[in-house]
N, C-alpha and C positions, 0 to 999 in steps of 0.2 A: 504494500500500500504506500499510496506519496507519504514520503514523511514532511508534515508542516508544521510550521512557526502559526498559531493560530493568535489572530488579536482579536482581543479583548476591548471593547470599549469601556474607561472607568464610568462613561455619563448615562451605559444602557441602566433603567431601573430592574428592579428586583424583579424577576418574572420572564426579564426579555436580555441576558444576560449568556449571553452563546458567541465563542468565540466563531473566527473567520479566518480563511485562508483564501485567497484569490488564485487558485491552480490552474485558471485558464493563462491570466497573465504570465505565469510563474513558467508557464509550460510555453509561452511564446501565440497564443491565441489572440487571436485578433478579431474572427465572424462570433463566437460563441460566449457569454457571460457565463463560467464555472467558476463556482466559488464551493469550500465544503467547509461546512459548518462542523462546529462539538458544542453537544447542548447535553449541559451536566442536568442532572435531574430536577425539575419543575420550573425548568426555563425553553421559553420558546423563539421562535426567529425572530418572529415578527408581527405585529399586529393581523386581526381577520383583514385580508386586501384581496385586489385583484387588480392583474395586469393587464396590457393591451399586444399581447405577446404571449404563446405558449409556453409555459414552463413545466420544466421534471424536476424529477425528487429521486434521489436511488438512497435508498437506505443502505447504509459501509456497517455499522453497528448499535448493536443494541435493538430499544424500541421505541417508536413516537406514535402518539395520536396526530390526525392529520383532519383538522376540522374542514368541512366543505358544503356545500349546499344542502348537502341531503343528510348531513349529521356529519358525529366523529366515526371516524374508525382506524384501528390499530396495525400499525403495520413494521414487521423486523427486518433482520439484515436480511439485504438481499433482493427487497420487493421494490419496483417501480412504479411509480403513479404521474401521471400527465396530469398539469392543469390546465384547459382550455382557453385560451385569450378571453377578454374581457367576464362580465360576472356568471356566467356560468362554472369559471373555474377560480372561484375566491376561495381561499384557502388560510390554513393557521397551524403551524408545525408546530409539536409542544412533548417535549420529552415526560411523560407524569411514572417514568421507573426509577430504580435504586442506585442505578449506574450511568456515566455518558455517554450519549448515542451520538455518530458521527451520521452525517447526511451530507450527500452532492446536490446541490441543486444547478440545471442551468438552461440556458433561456438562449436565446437570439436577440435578448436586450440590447438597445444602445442608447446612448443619449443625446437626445433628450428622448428621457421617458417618462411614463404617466403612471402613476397606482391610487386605487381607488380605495378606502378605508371606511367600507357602511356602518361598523360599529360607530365608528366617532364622527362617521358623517364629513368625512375627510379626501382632500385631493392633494395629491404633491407630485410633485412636477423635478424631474434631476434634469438639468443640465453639464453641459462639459464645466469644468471648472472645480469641481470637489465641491465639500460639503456647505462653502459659502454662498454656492449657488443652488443651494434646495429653496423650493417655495412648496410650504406644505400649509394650506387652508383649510378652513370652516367650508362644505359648500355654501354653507348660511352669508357667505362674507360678496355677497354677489355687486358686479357694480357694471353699469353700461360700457358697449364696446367701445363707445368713443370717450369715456370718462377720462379723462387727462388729456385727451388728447386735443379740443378744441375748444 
């Protein structure tokens, strides 16, 4: 298996605390977004979302629940799950076992990309730039297309 240097962000909260490895990069990738995660017990990736882009999931170890449209369901080493572009394939990766599960996830992402957050009612938007160029909004925060502009 790749062996990775995984980071850690210190500003993820309790719950969403999973380190990262960029192994597409790492590997010289350029068309594909792989990244593989280790999510130590009762932390998950990332909020309920959904992309504008199809995404995988391959489970390397352990086990996760994988929330989705049509409920959770538990999946170990080994197994593959597709998410579907847009809300059809919203999903929520969450380790709830005793030990850390690693997972691949990867996409045809690039940026600028979109994800959509129906829990919290949320849109954020990456552009090139790093993390100074996130816009992540309220939908509620609505303002006309020409608002600043004339």
């Amino acid at each position: 298996m790749f062996s990775a240097a995984f980071e850690y962000d210190p500003e993820d909260p309790e719950g969403y605390r999973a380190g990262m490895a960029r192994v597409g990069k790492a590997a010289g990738g350029e068309e594909l977004t792989v990244k593989l995660f280790e999510l130590p017990p009762g932390e998950s990736l990332c909020p309920y979302h959904y992309e504008y882009v199809e995404e995988w999931l391959v489970v390397l170890d352990g086990t996760v629940d994988v929330r989705r449209t049509d409920g959770v369901h538990s999946h170990r080493r080994g197994d593959v799950v597709s998410f579907a572009s847009g809300p059809e394939g919203a999903h929520k990766v969450t380790n709830r076992g005793g030990t850390s599960a690693r997972v691949l996830m990867f996409s045809s992402s690039r940026e600028p990309s979109v994800a959509v957050y129906p829990d919290g009612d949320k849109i954020g938007v990456w552009v090139p730039g790093g993390a100074d160029n996130v816009m992540l909004r309220r939908r509620d925060g609505e303002v006309g297309y020409y608002d600043g502009e004339v």
